[in-house]
C-alpha positions, 0 to 999 in steps of 0.5 A, spaced: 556 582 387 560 587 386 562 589 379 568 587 377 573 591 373 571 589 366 564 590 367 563 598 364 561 599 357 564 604 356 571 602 353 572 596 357 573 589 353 571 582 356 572 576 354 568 570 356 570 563 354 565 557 355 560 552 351 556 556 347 549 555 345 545 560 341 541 559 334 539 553 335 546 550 335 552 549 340 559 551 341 563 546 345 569 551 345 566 557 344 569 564 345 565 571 347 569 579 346 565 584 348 567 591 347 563 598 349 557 593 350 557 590 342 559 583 341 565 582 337 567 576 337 562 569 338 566 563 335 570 558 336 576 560 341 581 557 336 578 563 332 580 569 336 585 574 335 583 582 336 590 586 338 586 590 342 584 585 347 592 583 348 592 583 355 585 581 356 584 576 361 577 571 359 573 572 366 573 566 371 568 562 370 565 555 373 568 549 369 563 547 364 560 554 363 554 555 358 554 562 354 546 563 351 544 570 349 540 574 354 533 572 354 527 575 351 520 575 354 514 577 350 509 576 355 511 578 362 506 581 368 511 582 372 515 579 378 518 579 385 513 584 387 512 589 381 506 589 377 506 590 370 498 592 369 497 596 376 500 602 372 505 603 377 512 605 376 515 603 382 513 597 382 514 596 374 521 598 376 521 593 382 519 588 376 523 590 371 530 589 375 528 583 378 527 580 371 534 583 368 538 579 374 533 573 373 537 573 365 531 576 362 535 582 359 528 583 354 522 584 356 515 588 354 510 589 359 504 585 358 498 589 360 491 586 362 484 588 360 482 593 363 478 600 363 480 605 357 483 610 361 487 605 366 489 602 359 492 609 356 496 611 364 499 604 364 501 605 355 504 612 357 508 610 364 511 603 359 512 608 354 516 612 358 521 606 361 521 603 353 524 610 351 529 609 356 531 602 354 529 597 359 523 595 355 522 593 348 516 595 348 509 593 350 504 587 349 496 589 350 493 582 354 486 585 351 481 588 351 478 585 345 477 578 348 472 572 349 468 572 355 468 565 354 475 564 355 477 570 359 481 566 364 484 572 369 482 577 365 476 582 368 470 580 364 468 587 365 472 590 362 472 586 355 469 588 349 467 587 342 474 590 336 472 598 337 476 600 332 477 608 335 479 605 341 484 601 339 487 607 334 487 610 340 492 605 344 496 605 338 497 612 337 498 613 344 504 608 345 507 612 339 510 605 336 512 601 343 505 598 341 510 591 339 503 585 339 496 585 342 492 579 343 485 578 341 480 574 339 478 572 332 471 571 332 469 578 336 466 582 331 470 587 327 476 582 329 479 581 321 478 589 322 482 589 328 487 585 325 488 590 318 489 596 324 494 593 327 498 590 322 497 597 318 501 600 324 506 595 325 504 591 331 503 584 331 496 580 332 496 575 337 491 571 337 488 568 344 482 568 349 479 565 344 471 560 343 473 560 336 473 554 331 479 552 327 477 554 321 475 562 324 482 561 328 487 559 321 483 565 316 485 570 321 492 568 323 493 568 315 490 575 314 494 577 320 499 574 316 499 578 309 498 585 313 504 583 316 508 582 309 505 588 307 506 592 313 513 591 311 515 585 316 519 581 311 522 573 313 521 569 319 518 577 322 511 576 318 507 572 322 503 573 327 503 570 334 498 565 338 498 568 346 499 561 351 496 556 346 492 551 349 491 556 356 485 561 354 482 557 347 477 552 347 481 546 348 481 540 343 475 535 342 476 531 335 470 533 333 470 539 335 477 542 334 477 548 336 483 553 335 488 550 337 489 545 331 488 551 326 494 554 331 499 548 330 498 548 323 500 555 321 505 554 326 508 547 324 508 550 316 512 557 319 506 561 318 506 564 326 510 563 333 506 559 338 507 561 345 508 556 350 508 558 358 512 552 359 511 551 366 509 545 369 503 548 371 500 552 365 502 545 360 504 538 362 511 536 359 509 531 354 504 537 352 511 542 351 515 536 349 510 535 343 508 541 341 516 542 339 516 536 336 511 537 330 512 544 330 519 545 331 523 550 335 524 556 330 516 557 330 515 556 339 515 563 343 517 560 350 514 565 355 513 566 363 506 570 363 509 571 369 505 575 375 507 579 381 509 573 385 515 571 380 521 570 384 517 569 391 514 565 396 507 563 396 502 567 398 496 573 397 498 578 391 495 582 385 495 582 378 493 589 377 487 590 381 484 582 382 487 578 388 490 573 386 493 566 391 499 563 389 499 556 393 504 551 392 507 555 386 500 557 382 496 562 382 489 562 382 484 569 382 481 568 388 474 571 385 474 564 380 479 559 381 483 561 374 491 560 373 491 567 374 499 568 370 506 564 372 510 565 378 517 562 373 522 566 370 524 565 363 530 561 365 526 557 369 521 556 364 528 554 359 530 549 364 523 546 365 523 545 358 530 541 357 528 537 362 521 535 359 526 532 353 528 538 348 534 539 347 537 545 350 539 549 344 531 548 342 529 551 348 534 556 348 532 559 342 525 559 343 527 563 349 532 568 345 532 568 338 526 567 336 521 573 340 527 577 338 525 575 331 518 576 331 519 583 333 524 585 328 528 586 334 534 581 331 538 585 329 539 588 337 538 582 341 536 575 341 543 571 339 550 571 340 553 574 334 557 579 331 555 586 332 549 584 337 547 587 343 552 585 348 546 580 353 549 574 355 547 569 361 553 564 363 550 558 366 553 552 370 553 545 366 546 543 371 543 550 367 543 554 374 545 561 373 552 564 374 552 572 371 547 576 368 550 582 363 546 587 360 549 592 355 556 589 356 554 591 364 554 585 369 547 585 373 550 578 376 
């Protein structure tokens, strides 16, 4: 739709008036001032008075709009046709606008194992697209990851911890490296880990045979070099990739890591994602996972591949070929989910109707990712000084308007 007058960040001020929902909690009569794309106001309406918006019009929105913060997606293939792990830039535009419309106002651009080279083509190429702000950085899927548990990652190109070859990455994406996934029972891992906590990046413990024991003394060192890499609060914890998806799942005698991941997760010591779909996890499974763990210490994500947004049909996710059936995607050489084909937002309203709470939900989506990466200064929340990303919803949670840096998308 065409943009309306208040929609430049350059000097423009907007007032937006709805049901407020974001940290957790709920607005009923809540009012949004953004001025040159930064928040100014989020509180009660009755609270508002600024002379420099006299004369500002609240934009026309449906009765019952809902006001969330743009939401945060920290592991993201792709979507409407545009593949993160193929490298291209084209379509990584593609990706990248269609998740922005969608109300994914950040994003990184989650790679999958590959090959050493196609590794550091894709690092320089999201590098790039981060510098220019529309990315927040980089998610590394592997390589260091078990064959055991590689559902949709190339068991060619996994490897053992290599502690050269993932300085190299780190170096090359010159601090847009934001976490990587591993294994935590590979050899050389717990030095993996102390890399790369050294440099910032936050360990994702995922695709993983491990016990539980293996499992909660990782997450633990991953958190103390956390902690003394200087990430302080909530922000010191690592984080567990598609939990239950790519681990070895729980027998009572034989707990594997998942046990370990819920109770680091439920004392605050980590963020477990949860690719709440109805296709990755059953909604009693999402249901529960909020309820013993709370929403502070869940990352909903979409792990969303090319097909996001799109029909059924044949696509890729980087060079594997990929079937999406009835809205799932499967590799076609094994039959593994192959990534989710939700936006963020779907994912969100997937989860309100399993029985979480919308503001749970919502946070999980915004504040929380945008936590763990240290980037809550700048995204994730409607707040004062914020970055001006703000999804207006309808009162049956259908999208309505998408702004980006004070600009509407939609």
């Amino acid at each position: 739709m065409p943009l309306d007058s208040t929609s430049s960040p350059d000097g423009q001020r907007v007032i937006l008036r709805g049901r407020i929902v974001s940290d957790g909690d709920s607005l009923a009569d809540g009012l949004v001032a953004i001025a040159d794309g930064r928040i100014v106001h989020a509180g009660p309406a009755a609270d508002f008075s600024d002379p420099a918006f006299d004369g500002v019009e609240p934009t026309p929105l449906p009765d019952g709009a809902i006001l969330i913060p743009g939401l945060v997606d920290i592991h993201c293939h792709g979507g409407n046709g545009g593949d993160f792990p193929s490298g291209q830039e084209d379509s990584a535009r593609t990706a990248i606008d269609f998740l922005h419309r969608a109300g994914t106002t950040s994003l990184l651009a989650s790679m999958v194992t590959a090959s050493r080279e196609d590794l550091l083509h894709g690092i320089e190429l999201y590098v790039g697209l981060t510098e220019e702000g529309l990315l927040e950085g980089i998610h590394l899927e592997g390589p260091f990851l078990s064959e055991a548990r590689c559902g949709a990652q190339n068991p060619a190109f996994l490897l053992n911890p290599d502690l050269e070859l993932a300085e190299e990455l780190i170096l090359a994406a010159n601090g847009k490296l934001r976490t990587m996934t591993y294994a935590p029972e590979l050899p050389g891992a717990a030095e993996l880990v102390d890399l790369l906590t050294t440099h910032g990046v936050v360990p994702s413990l995922g695709h993983t045979d491990s016990d539980d024991p293996t499992a909660a003394s990782s997450l633990a060192a991953a958190r103390d070099g956390l902690a003394a890499a200087g990430f302080d609060g909530s922000t010191s914890r690592p984080t567990v990739t598609h939990l239950f998806n790519g681990m070895r799942p729980i027998h009572h005698r034989d707990p594997g890591p998942v046990t370990a991941c819920l109770r680091a997760a439920q004392a605050g010591r980590a963020a477990v994602e949860l690719v709440a779909d109805n296709t990755h996890l059953d909604p009693q499974t999402t249901l529960t996972v909020f309820d013993l763990v709370g929403s502070a210490n869940v990352l909903l994500v979409t792990d969303s591949m090319a097909a996001a947004g799109l029909s059924d049909g044949h696509y890729m996710l980087g060079p594997s070929p990929v079937t999406v059936a009835d809205g799932v995607a499967t590799l076609d050489a094994t039959g593994s989910i192959a990534g989710g084909t939700a936006t963020l937002l779907q994912v969100v309203q997937r989860t309100v109707a399993a029985g979480v709470p919308l503001a749970d939900a919502v946070r999980s989506a915004t504040a929380v990712p945008a936590d763990v990466l240290g980037l809550d200064d700048e995204v994730g929340s409607l707040r004062r000084g914020l970055r001006a990303d703000v999804v207006v919803l309808d009162a049956d949670l259908r999208l309505q308007r998408v702004m980006r840096q004070g600009e509407w998308l939609v």
